[in-house]
C-alpha positions in Angstrom: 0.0 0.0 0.0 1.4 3.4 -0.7 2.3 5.9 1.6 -0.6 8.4 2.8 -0.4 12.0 4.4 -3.3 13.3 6.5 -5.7 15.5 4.0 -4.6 18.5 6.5 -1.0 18.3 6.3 -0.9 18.7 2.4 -3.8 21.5 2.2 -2.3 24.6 4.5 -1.2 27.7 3.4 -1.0 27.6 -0.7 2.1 29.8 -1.4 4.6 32.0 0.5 2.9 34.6 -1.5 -1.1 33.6 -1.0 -3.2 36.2 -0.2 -5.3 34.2 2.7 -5.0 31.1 4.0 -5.9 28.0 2.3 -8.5 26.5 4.0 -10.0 22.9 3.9 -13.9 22.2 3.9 -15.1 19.3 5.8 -14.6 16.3 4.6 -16.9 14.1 2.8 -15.6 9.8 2.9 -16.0 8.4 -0.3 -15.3 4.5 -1.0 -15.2 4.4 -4.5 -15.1 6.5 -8.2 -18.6 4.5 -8.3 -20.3 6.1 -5.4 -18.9 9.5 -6.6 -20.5 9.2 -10.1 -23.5 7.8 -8.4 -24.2 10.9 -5.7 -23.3 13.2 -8.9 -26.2 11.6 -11.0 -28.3 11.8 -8.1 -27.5 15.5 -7.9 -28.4 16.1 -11.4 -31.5 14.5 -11.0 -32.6 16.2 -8.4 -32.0 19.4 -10.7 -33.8 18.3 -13.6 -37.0 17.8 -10.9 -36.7 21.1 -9.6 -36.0 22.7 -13.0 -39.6 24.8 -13.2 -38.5 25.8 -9.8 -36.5 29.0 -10.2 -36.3 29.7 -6.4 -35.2 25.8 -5.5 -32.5 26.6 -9.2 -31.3 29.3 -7.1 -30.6 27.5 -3.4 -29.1 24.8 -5.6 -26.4 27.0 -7.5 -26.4 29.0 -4.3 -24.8 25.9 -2.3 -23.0 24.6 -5.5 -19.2 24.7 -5.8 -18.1 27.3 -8.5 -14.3 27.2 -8.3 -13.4 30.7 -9.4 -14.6 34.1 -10.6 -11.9 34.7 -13.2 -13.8 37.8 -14.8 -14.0 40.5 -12.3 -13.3 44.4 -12.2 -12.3 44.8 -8.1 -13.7 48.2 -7.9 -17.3 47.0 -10.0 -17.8 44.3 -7.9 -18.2 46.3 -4.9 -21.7 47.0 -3.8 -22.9 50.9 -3.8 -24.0 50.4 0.0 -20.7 49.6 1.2 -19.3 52.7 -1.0 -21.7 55.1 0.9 -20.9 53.1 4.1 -17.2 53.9 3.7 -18.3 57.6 2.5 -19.8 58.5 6.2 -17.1 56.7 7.8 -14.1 58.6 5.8 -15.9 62.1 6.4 -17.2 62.6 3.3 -20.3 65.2 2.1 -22.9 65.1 -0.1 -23.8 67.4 -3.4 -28.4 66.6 -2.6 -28.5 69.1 -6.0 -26.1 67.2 -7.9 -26.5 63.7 -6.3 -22.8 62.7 -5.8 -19.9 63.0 -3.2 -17.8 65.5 -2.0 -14.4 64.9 -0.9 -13.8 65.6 2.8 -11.5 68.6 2.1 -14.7 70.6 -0.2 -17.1 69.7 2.4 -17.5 73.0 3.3 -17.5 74.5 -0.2 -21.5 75.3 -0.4 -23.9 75.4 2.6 -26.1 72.8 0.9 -23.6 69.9 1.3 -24.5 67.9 3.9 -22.2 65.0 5.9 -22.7 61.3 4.4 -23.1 60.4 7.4 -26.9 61.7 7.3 -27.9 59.9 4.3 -29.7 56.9 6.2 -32.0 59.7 7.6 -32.5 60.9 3.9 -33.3 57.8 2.4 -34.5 59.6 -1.0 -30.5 60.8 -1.8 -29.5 57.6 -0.5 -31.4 55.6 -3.3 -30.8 58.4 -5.3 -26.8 57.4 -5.1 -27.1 53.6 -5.1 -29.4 53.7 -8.3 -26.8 56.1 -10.0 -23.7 54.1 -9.1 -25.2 50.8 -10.4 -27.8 49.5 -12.9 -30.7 49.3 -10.0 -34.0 50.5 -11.0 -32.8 51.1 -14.7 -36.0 51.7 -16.6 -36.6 55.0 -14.7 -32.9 56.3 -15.4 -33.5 57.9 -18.4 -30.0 56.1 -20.0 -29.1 52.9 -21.7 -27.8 50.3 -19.7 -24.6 50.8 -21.9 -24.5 54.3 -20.2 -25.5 53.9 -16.5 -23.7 51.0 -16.3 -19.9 53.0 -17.4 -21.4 56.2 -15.6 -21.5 54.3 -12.4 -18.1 54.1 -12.2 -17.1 57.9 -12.0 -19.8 58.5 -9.1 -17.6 56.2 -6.5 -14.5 56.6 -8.1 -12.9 58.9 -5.4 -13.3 55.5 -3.0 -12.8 53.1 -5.2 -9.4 54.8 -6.9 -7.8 55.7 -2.9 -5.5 53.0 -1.8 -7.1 53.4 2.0 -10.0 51.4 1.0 -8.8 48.4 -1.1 -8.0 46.2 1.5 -11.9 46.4 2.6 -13.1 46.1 -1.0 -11.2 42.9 -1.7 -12.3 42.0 1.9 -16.0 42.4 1.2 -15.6 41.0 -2.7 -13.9 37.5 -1.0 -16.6 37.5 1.6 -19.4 37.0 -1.3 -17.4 34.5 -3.4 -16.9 32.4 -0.2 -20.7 32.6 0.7 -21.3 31.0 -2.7 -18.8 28.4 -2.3 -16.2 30.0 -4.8 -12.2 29.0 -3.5 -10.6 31.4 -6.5 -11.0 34.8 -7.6 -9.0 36.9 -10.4 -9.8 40.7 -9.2 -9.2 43.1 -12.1 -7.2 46.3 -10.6 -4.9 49.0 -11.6 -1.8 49.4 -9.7 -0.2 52.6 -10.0 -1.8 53.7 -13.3 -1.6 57.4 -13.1 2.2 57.3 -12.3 2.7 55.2 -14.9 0.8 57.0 -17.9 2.5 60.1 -17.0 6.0 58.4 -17.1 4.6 57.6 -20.7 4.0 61.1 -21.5 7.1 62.3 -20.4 8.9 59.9 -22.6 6.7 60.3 -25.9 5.8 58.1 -28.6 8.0 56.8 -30.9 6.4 53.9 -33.6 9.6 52.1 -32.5 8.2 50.1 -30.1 12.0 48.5 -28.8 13.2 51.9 -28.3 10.1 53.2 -26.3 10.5 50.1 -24.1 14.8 51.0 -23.3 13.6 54.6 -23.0 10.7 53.6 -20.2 13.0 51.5 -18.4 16.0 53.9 -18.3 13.4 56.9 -16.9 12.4 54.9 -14.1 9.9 51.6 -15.1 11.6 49.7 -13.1 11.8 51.6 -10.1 7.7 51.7 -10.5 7.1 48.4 -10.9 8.9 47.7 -7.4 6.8 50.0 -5.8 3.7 49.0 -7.2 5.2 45.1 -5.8 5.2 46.9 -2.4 1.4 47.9 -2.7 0.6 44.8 -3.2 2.3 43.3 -0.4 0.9 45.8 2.0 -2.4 45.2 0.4 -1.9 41.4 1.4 -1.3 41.9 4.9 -3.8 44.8 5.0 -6.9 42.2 3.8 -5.2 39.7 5.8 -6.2 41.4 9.1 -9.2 43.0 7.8 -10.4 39.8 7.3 -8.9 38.8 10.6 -7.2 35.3 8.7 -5.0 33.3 11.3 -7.4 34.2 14.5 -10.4 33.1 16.0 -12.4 35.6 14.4 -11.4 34.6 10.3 -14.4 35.8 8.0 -15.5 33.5 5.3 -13.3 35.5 2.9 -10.2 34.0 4.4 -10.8 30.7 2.7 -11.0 32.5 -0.5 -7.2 32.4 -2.6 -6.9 35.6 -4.9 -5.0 36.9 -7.7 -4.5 39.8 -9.3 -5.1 40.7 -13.3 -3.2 44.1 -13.3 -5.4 46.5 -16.3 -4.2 48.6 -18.8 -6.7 51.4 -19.9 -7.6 50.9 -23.6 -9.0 54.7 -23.8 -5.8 56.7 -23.5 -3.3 58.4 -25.6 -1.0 55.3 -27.4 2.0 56.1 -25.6 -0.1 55.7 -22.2 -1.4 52.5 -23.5 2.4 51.4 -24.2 3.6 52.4 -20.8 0.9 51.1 -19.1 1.5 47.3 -20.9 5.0 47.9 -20.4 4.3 48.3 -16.6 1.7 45.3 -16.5 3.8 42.9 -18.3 6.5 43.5 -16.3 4.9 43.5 -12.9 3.4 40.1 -13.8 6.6 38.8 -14.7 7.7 39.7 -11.2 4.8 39.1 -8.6 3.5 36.0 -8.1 0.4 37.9 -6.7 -0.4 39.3 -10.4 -0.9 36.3 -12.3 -1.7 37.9 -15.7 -2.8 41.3 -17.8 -6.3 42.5 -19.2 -7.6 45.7 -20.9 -10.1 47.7 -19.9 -12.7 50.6 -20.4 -15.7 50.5 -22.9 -14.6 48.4 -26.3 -16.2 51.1 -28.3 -15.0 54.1 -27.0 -13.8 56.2 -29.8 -10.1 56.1 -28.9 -10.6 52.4 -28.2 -11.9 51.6 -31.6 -9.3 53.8 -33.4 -6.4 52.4 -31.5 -7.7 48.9 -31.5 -5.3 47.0 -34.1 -2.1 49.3 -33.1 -2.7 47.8 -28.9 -3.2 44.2 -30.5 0.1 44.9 -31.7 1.9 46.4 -28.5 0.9 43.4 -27.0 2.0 40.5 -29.3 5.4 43.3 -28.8 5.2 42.8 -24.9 4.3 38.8 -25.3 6.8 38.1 -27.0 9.5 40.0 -24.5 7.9 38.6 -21.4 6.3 34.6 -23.4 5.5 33.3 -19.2 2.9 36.5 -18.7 -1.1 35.5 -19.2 -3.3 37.8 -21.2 -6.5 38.0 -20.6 -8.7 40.5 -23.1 -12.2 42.3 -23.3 -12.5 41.6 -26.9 -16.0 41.6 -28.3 -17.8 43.4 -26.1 -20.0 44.7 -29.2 -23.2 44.1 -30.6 -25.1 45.3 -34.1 -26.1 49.1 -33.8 -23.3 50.1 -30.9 -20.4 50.1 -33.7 -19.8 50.6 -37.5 -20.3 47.1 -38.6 -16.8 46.8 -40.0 -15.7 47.3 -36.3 -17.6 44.0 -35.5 -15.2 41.8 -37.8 -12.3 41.7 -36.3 -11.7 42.2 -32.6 -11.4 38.6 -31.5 -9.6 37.5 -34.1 -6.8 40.0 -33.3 -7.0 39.4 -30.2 -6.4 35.4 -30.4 -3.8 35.7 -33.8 -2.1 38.7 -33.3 -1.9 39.5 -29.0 -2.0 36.0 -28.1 -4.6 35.9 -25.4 -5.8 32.9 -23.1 -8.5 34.0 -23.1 -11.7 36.4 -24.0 -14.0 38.4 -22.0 -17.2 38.5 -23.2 -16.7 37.6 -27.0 -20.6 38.5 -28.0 -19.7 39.5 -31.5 -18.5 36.1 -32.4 -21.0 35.6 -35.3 -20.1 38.9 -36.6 -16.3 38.3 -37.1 -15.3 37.4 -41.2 -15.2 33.2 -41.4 -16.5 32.7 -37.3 -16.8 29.3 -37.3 -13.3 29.1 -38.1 -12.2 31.3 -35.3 -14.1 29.1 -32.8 -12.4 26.3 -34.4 -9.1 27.7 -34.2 -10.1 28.9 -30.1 -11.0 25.3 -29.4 -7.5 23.5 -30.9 -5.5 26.7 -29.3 -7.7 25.9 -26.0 -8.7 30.1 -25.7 -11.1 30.3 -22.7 -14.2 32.3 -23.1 -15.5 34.2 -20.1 -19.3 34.4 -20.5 -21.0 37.4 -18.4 -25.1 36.8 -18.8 -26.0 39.9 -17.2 -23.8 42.4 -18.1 -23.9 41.4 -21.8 -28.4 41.9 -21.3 -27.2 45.2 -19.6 -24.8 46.8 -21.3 -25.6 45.3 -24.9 -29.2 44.4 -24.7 -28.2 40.6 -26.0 -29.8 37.5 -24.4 -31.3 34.2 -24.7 -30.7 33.1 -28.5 -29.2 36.7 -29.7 -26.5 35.5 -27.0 -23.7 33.3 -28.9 -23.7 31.1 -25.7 -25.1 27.8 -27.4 -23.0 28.7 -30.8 -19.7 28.5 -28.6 -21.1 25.3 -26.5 -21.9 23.7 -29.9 -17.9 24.8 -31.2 -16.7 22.9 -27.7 -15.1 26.8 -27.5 -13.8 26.0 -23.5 -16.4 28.6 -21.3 -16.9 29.7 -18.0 -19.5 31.8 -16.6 -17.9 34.9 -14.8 -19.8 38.0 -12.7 -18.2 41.1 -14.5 -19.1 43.4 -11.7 -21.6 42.3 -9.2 -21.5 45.8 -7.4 -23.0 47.8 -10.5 -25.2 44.9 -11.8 -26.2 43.8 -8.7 -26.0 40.5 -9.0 -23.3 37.6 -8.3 -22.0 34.4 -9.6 -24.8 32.2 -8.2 -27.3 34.1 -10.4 -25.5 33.6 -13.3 -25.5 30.2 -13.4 -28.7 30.0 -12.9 -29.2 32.1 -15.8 -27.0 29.8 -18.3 -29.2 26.7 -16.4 -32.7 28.6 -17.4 -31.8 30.3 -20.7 -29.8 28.0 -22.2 -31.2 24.4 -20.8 -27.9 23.7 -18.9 -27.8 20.1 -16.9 -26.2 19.8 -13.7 -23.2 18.4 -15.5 -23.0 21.0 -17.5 -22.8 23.6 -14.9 -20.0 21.7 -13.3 -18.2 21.7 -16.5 -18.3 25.4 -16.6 -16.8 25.5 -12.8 -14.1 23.2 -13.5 -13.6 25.7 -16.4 -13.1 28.4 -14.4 -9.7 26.9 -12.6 -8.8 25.0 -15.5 -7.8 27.8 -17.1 -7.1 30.3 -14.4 -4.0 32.4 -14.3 -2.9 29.9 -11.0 0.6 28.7 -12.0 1.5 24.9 -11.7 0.6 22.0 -13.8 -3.2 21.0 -13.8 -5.0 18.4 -11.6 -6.1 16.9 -15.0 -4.9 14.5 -18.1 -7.1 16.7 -20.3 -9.5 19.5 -20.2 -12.3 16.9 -20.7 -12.1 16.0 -16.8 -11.7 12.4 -17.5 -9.3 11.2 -15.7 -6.6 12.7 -13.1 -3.1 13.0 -13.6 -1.3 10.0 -12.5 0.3 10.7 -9.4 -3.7 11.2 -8.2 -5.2 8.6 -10.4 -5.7 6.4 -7.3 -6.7 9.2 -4.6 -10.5 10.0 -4.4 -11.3 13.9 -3.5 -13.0 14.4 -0.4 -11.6 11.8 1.4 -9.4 11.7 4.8 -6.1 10.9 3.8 -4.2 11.4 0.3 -0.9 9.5 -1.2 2.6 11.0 -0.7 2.8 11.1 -4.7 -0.4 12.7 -5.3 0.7 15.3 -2.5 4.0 16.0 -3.2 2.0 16.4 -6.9 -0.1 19.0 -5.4 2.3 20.8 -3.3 4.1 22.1 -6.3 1.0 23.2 -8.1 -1.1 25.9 -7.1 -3.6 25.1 -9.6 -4.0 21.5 -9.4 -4.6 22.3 -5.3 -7.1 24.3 -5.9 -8.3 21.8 -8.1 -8.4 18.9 -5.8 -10.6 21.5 -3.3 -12.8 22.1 -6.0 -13.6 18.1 -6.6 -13.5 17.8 -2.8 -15.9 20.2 -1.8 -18.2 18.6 -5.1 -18.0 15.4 -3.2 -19.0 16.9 -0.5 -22.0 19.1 -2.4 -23.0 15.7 -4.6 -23.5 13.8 -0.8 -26.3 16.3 0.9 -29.6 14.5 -1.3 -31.3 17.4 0.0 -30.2 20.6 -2.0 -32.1 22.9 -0.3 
């Protein structure tokens, strides 16, 4: 008989560098692979029974494992109350006429300005704010979801953009993803950005992208990149203990292992754009805590769409300096009437061919890109992720149900995972959108789990995967005789795990589905 650790041993902290502590759910025994196949079809059964029942859908995803959000903006994902919460604490005013915040240092700028700390006795400004920093109550707006939904941004941005509140938005964003049973989260967020465009400005463009990369670095890149490795280290320790992880008094969030995307924004001047992938490429290259690169900002923003081609090629420029760094892009965020339709032919394609990306957020203009089929042909072989966002594509784009290219990329075995966007401003989370791709799209219980094992399949999280193949057929030898969710695991399937931070969070992912798959009663 081979050797076997105690489960605990091999599952403690995940990396020097983790952001919490890697915490184990209860155990579930298991005897065989036969009574874990048997407790999952039992599972999907009873989902198929309660199918017609959308509040039963909902406890079911609710308690279901999810692996990881890999599609989320840090400072979107916060809920308005908790902005407005922070606002009264941090002395801030409010503008009633205007129906935003004032800084602490204009409070007393106009007598009508009145201290946050008042709005729960003026309920009407307090709704006011929460509908106008999120898509709540949008049919009486007067906007497009396309426009609240960026607007809502620039209302809490004074919180969201100081340092002195991060640690308590990643706090209360890991909080949520632990209360639906989600182990991994990729939080988009910009680490100094406004340093680092004007270090781009300072050093001007030049079409020669090698020389604008030497000149960057001699003028002080570098120096930036370790201080923006410091912010994130104090930013670890500053969750750490606002979460209280390592004493009695650990919130749920604790349990929770996040990364960092670090996000360039598409909308600025092109040597901005240059410094600011310059920055990102290298800081990933150097923090384990940033696991990979995205753009961001509206996909057709003027500057955006007139820049779009010339950023593809800065980064297939930066891939190819720094191969090891993930890209993740917004490509495809676009739908029939938003653009000129010769801006819906090409996005994702470039974005695959030319910058090399893992993967895609969003994608919805799929069917309009020149030879489509193809392209999801060439994204299946090449194994490019697609990070589907339900809500924020109905919200944003006004595209659902069939208009949605959901069952066109299922049907193209495109890899997929369903991903919240920004819970905050949609006011929703991950739980509701797999109920969403259950009821829209006639997804099984299988199916959902597929989408879940997705989402840390391919995750940024370094280390060889827990997997033969991205079919979930069969482990990886060293683990091909261990079963998830039981007591004790071999010494070559942990020492396997111990040098993989994916594959561990992997093997919590099919523990805690044991686990789910043995309750019979989902409610």
């Amino acid at each position: 008989m081979p050797r076997r650790a105690p489960l605990s041993l091999l599952l403690g902290v995940l990396t020097s560098s983790s952001c919490f502590v890697f915490n184990v759910a209860a155990q579930v025994p298991s005897t065989s692979q036969q009574s874990s196949t048997r407790s999952e079809t039992q599972a999907a059964s009873w989902f198929e029974a309660h199918r017609d029942q959308p509040a039963a859908l909902r406890a079911f995803v609710q308690r279901m494992p999810k692996g990881g959000d890999i599609h989320s903006h840090l400072s979107g994902a916060v809920y308005a109350e908790h902005y407005l919460e922070w606002a009264t604490t941090d002395g801030y005013c409010v503008d009633p006429k205007a129906v935003a915040l004032v800084e602490p240092l204009a409070c007393g700028q106009d007598s009508s300005y009145f201290p946050a700390s008042e709005l729960f006795n003026r309920t009407s400004v307090y709704d006011s704010l929460i509908n106008r920093w999120s898509t709540r109550n949008l049919q009486f707006v007067g906007k497009s979801g396309h426009d609240q939904f960026f607007d809502a941004f620039a209302g809490f941005g004074a919180i969201s953009d100081s340092a002195s509140r991060r640690d308590d938005m990643v706090a209360e964003v890991a909080n949520r993803a632990a209360s639906q049973h989600i182990t991994y989260l990729e939080l988009m967020l910009t680490v100094q950005g406004s340093e680092v465009r004007q270090l781009g400005r300072e050093v001007g463009w030049n079409k020669d992208f090698q020389q604008m990369h030497r000149q960057l670095i001699q003028r002080g890149l570098t120096e930036l990149v370790k201080l923006g490795s410091q912010q994130l280290a104090q930013l670890e320790r500053e969750v750490s203990k606002t979460l209280g992880c390592g004493t009695p008094l650990a919130q749920p969030g604790c349990a929770v292992t996040v990364r960092y995307l670090q996000q360039t924004t598409r909308t600025k001047s092109p040597v901005e754009v240059f410094a600011q992938l310059a920055y990102a490429f290298a800081l990933a290259s150097s923090d384990s805590r940033v696991v990979g690169i995205n753009l961001v900002a509206p996909e057709d923003n003027p500057i955006a769409l007139r820049d779009y081609t010339l950023q593809m090629q800065m980064l297939q420029f930066f891939k190819r300096q720094f191969p090891n760094v993930k890209v993740a892009l917004h490509s495809g965020e676009l739908t029939l009437g938003l653009v000129p339709t010769e801006d819906l032919r090409f996005h994702i394609r470039q974005a695959v061919e030319v910058a090399q990306a893992s993967r895609i957020g969003h994608g919805v203009d799929i069917l309009f890109e020149e030879r489509p089929f193809e392209l999801m042909e060439q994204m299946r072989q090449r194994g490019v992720l697609v990070e589907i966002c339900l809500t924020s594509n109905q919200v944003i784009l006004n595209v659902q149900g069939d208009q949605h290219p959901f069952r066109e990329y299922w049907k193209a075995g495109v890899p997929m995972t369903l991903a919240s966007d920004d819970e905050g401003v949609s006011r929703i989370d991950l739980s509701h959108e797999y109920q969403l791709a259950a009821t829209r799209y006639g997804l099984g219980y299988k199916d959902l789990k597929r989408l879940a094992r997705n989402s840390l399949e391919y995750s940024f999280a370094p280390g060889n995967s827990l997997w033969k193949s991205p079919e979930f057929k069969a482990m990886v030898g060293a683990c091909a005789s261990d079963t998830p969710g039981g007591t004790s695991v071999s010494a070559g399937c942990s020492a396997f795990l111990n040098k993989s931070d994916r594959a561990r969070i992997q093997w919590q992912l099919e523990s805690e589905f044991a686990r789910f798959e043995s309750l019979r009663n989902w409610l």
